[in-house]
C-alpha positions in Angstrom: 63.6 163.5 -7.5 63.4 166.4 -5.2 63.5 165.2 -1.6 63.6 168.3 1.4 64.2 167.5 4.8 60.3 167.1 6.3 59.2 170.4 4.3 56.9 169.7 1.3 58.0 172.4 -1.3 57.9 169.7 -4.6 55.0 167.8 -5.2 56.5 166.1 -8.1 59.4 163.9 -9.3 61.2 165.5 -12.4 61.6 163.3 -15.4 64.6 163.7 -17.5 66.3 162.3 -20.7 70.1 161.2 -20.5 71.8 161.5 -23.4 74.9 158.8 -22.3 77.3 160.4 -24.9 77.5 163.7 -23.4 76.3 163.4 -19.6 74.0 165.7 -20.7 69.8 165.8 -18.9 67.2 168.0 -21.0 63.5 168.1 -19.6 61.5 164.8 -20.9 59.4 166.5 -23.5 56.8 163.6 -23.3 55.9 164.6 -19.4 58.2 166.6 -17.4 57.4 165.9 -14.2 55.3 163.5 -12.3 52.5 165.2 -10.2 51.2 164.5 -6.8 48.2 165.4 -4.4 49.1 167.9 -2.1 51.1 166.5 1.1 53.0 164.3 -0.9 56.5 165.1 -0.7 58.7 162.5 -3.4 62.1 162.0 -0.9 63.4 158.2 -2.8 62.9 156.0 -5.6 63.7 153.2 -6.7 63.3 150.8 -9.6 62.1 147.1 -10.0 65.2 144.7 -10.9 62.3 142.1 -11.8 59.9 144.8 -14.1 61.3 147.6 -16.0 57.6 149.2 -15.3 58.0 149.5 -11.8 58.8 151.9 -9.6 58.3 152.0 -5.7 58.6 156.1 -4.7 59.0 157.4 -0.6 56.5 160.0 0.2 57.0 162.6 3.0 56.0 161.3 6.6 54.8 163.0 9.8 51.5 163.6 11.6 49.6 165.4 8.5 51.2 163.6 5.9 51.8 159.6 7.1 54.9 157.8 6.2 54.2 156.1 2.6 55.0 154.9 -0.9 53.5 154.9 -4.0 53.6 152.5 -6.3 54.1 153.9 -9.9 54.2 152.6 -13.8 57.1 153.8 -15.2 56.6 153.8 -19.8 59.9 152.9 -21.3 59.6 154.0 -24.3 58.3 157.6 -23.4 60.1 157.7 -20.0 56.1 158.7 -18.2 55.9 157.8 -14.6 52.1 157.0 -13.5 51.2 156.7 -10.3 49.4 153.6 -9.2 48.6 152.6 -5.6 49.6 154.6 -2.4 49.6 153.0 1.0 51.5 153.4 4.4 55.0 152.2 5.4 53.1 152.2 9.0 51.2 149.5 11.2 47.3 150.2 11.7 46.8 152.3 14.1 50.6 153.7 14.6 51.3 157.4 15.7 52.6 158.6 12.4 53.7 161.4 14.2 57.7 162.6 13.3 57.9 159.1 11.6 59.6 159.8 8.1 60.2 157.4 5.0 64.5 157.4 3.8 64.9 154.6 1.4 63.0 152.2 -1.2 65.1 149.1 -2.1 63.8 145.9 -3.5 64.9 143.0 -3.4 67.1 141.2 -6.4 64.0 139.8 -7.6 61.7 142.1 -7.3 58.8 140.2 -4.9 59.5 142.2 -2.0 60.4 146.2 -1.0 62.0 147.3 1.5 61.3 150.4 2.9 63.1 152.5 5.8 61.5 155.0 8.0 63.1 157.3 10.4 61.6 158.3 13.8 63.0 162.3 14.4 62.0 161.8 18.0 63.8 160.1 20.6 61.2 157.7 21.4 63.4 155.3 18.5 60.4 153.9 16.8 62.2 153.1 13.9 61.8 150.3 11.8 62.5 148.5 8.0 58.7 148.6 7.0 58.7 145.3 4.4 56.3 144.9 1.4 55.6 142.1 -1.1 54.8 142.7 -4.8 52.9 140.1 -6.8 51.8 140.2 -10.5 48.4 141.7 -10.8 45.3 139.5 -11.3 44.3 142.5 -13.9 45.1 142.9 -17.6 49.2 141.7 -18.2 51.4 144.5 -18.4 49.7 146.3 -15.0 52.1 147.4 -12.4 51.6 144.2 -9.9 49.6 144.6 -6.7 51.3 145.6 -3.0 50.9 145.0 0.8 52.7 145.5 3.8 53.6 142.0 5.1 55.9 143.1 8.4 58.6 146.1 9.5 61.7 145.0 11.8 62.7 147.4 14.4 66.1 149.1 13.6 69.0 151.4 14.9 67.9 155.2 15.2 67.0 157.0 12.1 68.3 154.6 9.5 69.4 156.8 7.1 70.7 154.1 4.0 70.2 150.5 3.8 71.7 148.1 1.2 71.3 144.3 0.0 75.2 142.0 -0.7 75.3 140.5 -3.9 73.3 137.3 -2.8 70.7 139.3 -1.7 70.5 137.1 1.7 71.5 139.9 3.9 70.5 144.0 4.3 73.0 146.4 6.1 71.3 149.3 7.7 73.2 152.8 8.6 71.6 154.6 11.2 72.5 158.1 11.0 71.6 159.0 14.8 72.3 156.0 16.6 75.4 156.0 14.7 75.6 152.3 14.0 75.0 149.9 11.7 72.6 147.1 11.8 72.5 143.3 9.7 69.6 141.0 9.2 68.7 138.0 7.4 66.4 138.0 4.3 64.5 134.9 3.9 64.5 135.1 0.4 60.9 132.7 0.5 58.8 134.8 2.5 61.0 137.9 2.1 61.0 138.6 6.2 63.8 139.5 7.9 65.6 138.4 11.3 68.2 140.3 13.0 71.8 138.7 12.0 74.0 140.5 14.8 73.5 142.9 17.2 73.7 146.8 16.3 77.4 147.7 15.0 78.7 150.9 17.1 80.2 153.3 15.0 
């Protein structure tokens, strides 16, 4: 997936074939690329632990294009990404001004995402936006339906984020504020509450 720093020069995610024998990509001949509207800049991805089908992807951020993801349907067997659902990473009514998307993780089993966004300013708006995913009420097989539930503040500009093992507690980096930051997962309700105060790095 091509990701550039705030500029949106690819408005696709390239698909590609690994052949695990040789380390070797070639172009997926079924669909190359995955294309998006204009403004939609693809920066992270990742997939479902819970539904092979799923995939959660970051799209660009600032004032003209607003912090997002996009829920897509990812076909095994011919490797095709589809895109499903977009919505924002963002509270109605937010400035989505400088306010930019960094990482997509879900959690171990797959009911909720977890989505960081970065605030370029200094004004530190930054926050873990927080999503739930639940099967669709449509045909089985459909990529299952999403919502913001919540977003936790955070250090500034959280660059990475990762779940342990248990999947009870997310470490963020924050790139700027150069420190790292630990909260609880309510595995239930899939919220999160601040385990420490900020790491200083």
């Amino acid at each position: 997936v091509h990701a550039g720093a705030h500029v949106r020069v690819h408005l696709q995610a390239d698909l590609w074939l690994l052949d695990a024998a040789k380390g070797t990509l070639t172009p997926n001949p079924s669909s190359a690329a995955l294309p998006l509207p204009a403004g939609f800049g693809p920066r992270h991805l990742a997939f479902s632990p819970a539904d092979p089908t799923v995939v959660l992807l970051a799209d660009e951020g600032g004032a003209a294009t607003p912090s997002r993801v996009t829920l897509c349907a990812f076909n095994r067997p011919s490797g095709v990404l589809t895109a499903v659902h977009t919505l924002s990473t963002l509270a109605d009514g937010a400035d989505p001004t400088s306010l930019y998307p960094a990482e997509v993780l879900f959690s171990p089993d797959g009911r909720f995402a977890y989505v960081s966004v970065r605030d370029a300013t200094d004004a530190k708006r930054d926050s873990i936006a927080i999503f739930s995913l639940a099967p669709s009420a449509a045909a089985v097989g459909d990529a299952p339906e999403i919502q913001r539930i919540g977003a936790v503040p955070t250090g500034h500009y959280p660059r990475s984020m990762a779940l342990d093992a248990s999947g009870r507690v997310l470490v963020v980096g924050n790139q700027k504020g150069a420190s790292v930051t630990t909260y609880k997962r309510d595995a239930n309700s899939g919220l999160l509450t601040p385990a420490t105060q900020e790491l200083p790095m």
